[in-house]
C-alpha positions in Angstrom: 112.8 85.3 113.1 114.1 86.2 110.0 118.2 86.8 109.6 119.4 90.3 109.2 120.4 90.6 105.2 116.8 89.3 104.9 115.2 92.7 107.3 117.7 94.8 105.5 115.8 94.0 102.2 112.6 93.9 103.4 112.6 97.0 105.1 113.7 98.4 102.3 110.5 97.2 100.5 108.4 98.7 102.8 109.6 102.2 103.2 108.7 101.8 99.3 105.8 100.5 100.0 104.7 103.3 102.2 106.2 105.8 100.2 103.7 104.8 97.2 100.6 104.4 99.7 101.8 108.3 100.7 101.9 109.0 96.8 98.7 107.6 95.8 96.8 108.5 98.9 98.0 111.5 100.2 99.2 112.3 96.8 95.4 112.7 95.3 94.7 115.3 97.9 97.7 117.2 97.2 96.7 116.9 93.4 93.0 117.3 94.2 94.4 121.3 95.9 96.6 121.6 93.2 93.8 122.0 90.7 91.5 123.7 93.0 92.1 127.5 91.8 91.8 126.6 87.9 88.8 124.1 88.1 86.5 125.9 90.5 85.4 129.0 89.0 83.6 130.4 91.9 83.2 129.9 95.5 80.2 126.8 95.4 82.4 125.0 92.6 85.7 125.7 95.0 83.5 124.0 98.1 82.4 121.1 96.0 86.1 120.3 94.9 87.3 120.7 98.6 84.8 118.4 99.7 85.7 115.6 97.6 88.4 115.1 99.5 87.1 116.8 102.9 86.4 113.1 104.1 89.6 111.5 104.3 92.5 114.4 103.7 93.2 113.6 107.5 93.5 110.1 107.3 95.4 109.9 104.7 98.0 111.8 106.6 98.8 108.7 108.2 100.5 107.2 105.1 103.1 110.6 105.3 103.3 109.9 109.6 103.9 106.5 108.7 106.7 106.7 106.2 108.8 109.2 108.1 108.7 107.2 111.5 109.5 104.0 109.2 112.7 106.2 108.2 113.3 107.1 111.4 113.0 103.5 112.9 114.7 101.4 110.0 117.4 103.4 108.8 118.4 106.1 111.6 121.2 107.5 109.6 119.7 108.6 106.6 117.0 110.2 109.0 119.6 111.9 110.3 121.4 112.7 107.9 118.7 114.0 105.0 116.9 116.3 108.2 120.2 117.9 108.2 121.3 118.4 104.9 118.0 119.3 103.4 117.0 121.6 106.6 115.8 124.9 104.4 114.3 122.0 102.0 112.1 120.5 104.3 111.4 123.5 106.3 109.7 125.3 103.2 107.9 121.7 102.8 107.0 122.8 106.4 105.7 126.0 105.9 103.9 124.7 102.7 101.8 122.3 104.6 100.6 124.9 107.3 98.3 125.8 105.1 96.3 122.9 104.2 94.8 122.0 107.7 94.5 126.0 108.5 93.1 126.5 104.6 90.5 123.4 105.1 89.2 124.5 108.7 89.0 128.5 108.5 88.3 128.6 104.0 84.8 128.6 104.3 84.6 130.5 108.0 84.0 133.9 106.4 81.6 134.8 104.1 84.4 137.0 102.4 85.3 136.3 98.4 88.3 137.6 99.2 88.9 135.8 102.5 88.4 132.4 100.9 90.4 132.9 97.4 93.2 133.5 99.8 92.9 130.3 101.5 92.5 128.5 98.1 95.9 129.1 97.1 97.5 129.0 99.9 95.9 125.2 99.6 97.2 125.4 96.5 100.6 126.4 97.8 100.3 123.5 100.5 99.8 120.4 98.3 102.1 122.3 95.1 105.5 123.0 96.8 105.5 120.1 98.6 105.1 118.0 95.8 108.1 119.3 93.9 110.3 119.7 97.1 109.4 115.8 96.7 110.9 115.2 93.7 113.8 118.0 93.8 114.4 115.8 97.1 115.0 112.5 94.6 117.0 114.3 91.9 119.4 115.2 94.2 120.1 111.3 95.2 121.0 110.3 91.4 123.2 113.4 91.4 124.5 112.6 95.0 124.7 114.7 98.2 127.5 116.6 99.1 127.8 115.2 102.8 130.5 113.0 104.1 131.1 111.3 107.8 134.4 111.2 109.9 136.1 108.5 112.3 133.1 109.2 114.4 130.6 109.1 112.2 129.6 112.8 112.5 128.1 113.9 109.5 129.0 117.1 107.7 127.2 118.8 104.9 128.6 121.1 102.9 126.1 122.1 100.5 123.2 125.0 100.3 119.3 125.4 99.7 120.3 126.8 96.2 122.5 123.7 95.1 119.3 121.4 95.3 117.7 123.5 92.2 119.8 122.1 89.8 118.2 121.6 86.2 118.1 117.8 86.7 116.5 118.2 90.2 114.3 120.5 89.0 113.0 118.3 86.4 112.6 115.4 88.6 110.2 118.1 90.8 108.6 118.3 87.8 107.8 114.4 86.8 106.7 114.3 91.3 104.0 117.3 90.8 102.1 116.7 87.3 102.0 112.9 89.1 100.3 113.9 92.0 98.1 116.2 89.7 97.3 113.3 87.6 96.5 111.2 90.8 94.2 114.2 92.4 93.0 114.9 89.1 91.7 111.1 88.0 90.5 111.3 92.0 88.2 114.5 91.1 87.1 113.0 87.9 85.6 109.7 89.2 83.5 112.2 92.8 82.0 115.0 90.3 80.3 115.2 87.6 79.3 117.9 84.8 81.3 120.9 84.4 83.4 120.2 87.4 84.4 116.6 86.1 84.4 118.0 82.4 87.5 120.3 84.0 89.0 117.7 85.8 89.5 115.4 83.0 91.1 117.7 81.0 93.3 118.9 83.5 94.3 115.4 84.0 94.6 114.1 80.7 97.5 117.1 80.3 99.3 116.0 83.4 99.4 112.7 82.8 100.8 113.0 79.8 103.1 115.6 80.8 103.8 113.2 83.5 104.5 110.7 81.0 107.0 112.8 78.9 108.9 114.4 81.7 109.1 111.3 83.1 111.0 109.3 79.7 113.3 112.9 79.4 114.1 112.2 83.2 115.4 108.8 82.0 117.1 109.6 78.8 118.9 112.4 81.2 120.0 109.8 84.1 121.4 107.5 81.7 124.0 110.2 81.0 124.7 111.0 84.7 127.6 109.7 87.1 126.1 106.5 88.8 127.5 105.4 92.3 128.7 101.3 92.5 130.0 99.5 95.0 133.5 98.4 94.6 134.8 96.2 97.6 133.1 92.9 99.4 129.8 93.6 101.9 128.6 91.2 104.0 124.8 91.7 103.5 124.1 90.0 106.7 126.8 91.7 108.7 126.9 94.6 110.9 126.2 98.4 110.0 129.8 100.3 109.0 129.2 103.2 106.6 132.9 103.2 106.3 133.8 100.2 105.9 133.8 99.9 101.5 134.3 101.2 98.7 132.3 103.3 96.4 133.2 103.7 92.6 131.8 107.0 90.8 130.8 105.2 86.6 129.2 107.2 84.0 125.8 105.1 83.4 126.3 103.4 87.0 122.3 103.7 88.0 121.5 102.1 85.0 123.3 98.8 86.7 120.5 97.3 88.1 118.2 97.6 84.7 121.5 95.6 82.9 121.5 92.8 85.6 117.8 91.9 85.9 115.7 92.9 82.3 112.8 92.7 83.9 113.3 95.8 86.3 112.3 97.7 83.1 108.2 97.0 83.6 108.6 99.5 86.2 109.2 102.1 83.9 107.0 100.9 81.5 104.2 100.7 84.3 105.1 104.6 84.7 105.6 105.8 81.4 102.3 103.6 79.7 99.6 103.3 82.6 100.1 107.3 82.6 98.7 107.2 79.1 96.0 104.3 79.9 94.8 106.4 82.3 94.0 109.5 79.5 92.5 106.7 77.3 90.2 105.6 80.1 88.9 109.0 81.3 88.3 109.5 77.6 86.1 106.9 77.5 84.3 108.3 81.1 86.0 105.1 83.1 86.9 107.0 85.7 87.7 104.4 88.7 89.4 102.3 86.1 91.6 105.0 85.7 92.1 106.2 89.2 93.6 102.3 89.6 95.6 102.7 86.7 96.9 106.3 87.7 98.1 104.7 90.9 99.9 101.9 89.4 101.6 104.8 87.1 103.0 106.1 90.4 104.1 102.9 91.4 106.2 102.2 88.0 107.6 106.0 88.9 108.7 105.3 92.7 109.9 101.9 91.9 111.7 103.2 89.2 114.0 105.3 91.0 114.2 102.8 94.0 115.6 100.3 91.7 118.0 102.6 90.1 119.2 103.5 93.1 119.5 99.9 95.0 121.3 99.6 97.0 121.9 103.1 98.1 120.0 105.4 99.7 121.6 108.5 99.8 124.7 108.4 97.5 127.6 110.8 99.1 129.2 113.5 96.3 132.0 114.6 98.4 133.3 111.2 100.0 131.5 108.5 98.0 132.8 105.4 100.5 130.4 107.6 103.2 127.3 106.7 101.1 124.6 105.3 102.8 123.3 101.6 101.6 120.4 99.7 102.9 123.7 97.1 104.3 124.9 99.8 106.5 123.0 102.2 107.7 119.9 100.4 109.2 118.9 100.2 112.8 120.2 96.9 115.1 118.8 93.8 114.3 116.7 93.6 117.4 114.9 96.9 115.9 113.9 95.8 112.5 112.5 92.6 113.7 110.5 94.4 116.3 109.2 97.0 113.8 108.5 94.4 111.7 106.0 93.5 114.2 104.2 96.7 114.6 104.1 97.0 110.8 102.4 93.7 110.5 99.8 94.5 112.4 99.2 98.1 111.8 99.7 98.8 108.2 96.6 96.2 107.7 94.8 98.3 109.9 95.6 101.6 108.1 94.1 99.9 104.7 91.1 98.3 106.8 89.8 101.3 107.9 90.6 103.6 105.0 88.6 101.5 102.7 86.1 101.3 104.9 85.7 105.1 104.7 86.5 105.4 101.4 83.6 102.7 100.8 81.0 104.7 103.5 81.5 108.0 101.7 81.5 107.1 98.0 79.5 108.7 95.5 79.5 112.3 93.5 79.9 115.3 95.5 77.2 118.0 93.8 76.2 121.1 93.8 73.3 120.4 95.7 74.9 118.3 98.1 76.7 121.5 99.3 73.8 124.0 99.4 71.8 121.6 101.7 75.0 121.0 103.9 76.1 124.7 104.1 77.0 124.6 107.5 78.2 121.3 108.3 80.7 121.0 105.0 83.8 122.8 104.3 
């Protein structure tokens, strides 16, 4: 049994941990779709891309199950809370995402060029917009959300859709999709090969570093923004009360956590330098080796912000003392041990099985492939 300060922390290592599985797995497919309307040329080169990723797009839909229920399980109130006040935010993310299992089943249906260029970008629509909902979703938490609780604990949000699109936010979209892209895009470049992969690279080597500058302007620009610290005493091991401290707005205040321990900064670095590993490996046709270091890049960029933001989860811009922490707005202690349980055995399971399949269907996805499977293949 482990004490409750200690589940508070780890928990909050694992929703990181699943929220980089859901980035590097379920990322690639989204980055894979992304590209699909600029690298396939015409409806066989369109197929083959699709295919690459045909496999296992479904599977790794489990990391994204995964990581919401772990929200919804560990730390109830933010569930709650982030549903609410980003409604129109995650109901376009919603909407977005119809169309990837619709585009994959009924794309390659009908025999129709114009039937099927519809469905690619309306895949391109489902993996694009979710993506930068993604990271809009992050930029709001440095810049806090305007939501506060009363004596009840009855949350109340008094913001709009159009308040999330701030320049900042926007940006921080930004950094999420030419990730994903990168991470699709490396994906692509290792399962194809001539003209396809000769695309793919290119298209990837322009994301990552796009990713890689965004991503340092994104850091330069929070530096300058109002941080959120914690004022008053917490018992780290006691119970839950959202209420109960006091929040201090600083200028610089997310930086707090890079001052106190130095060597938070490899994250970053990870981000910012295994993005451009990645274009020096794909240059030099190592494309595995770079779909390992693209991941780690995505890593540095998640662990980034959950550093920056430790330990809040959702800062509060209209009553700062109702901000949520990871010390007060988890679930009872009974509930994190017992999810601890189902996470230690399941998550192994999840990585078992997807590298198994990942190992079965390995290889290049060709031209040829798709002729002689024309009916079985999407």
């Amino acid at each position: 049994m482990f004490d409750y300060e200690t589940l508070k922390i780890m928990w909050w290592l694992i929703v990181g941990v699943l929220l980089i599985g859901f980035a590097i797995m379920d990322g690639h497919d989204m980055g894979v779709c992304t590209l699909l309307p600029f690298i396939g040329k015409n409806d066989e080169e369109r197929r083959l891309v699709i295919n690459t990723i045909g496999p296992h797009w479904e599977g790794n839909q489990v990391w994204f199950i995964t990581a919401g229920g772990a929200l919804f399980a560990a730390w109830p109130m933010v569930y709650a809370t982030a549903f609410s006040g980003f409604y129109w935010a995650m109901i376009a993310v919603l909407w977005a995402l119809f169309f990837r299992p619709v585009g994959f089943k009924y794309r390659s249906m009908v025999k129709d060029q114009r039937w099927r260029n519809a469905w690619d970008w309306g895949l391109f629509v489902g993996s694009f917009v979710p993506a930068v909902v993604f990271g809009v979703a992050f930029g709001n938490l440095f810049l806090g959300v305007p939501f506060s609780f009363d004596n009840t604990l009855r949350s109340t949000y008094t913001g709009n859709f159009w308040q999330l699109l701030s320049p900042f936010a926007i940006l921080c979209g930004l950094v999420s999709a030419t990730m994903l892209i990168m991470q699709g895009g490396t994906y692509l470049s290792h399962r194809t090969e001539g003209i396809i992969q000769t695309r793919a690279i290119r298209y990837t080597m322009l994301s990552a570093i796009a990713m890689a500058v965004l991503f340092v302007g994104a850091g330069f620009w929070v530096q300058t923004l109002d941080g959120y610290v914690i004022t008053s005493t917490i018992d780290p091991a006691g119970l839950p009360n959202v209420l109960g401290k006091d929040v201090a707005v600083q200028s610089g205040g997310w930086m707090s956590n890079f001052a106190t321990y130095p060597i938070a900064w490899a994250f970053p670095a990870l981000g910012v330098l295994m993005a451009l590993v990645t274009v020096l490996l794909l240059k030099m046709g190592k494309t595995l080796t770079a779909f390992v270091s693209s991941s780690i890049a995505v890593l540095g960029v998640i662990m980034t912000a959950g550093v920056a933001l430790f330990p809040f989860v959702m800062p509060s811009s209209t009553f700062p003392n109702s901000s949520l922490t990871i010390w007060d707005s988890v679930s009872s202690h009974l509930t994190l041990m017992i999810m601890l349980y189902a996470v230690v055995i399941f998550v192994p399971l999840i990585v078992v099985y997807t590298s198994w399949a990942y190992s079965i269907m390995r290889g290049k996805v060709t031209a040829a492939y798709i002729r002689e499977n024309d009916h079985t293949l999407y």
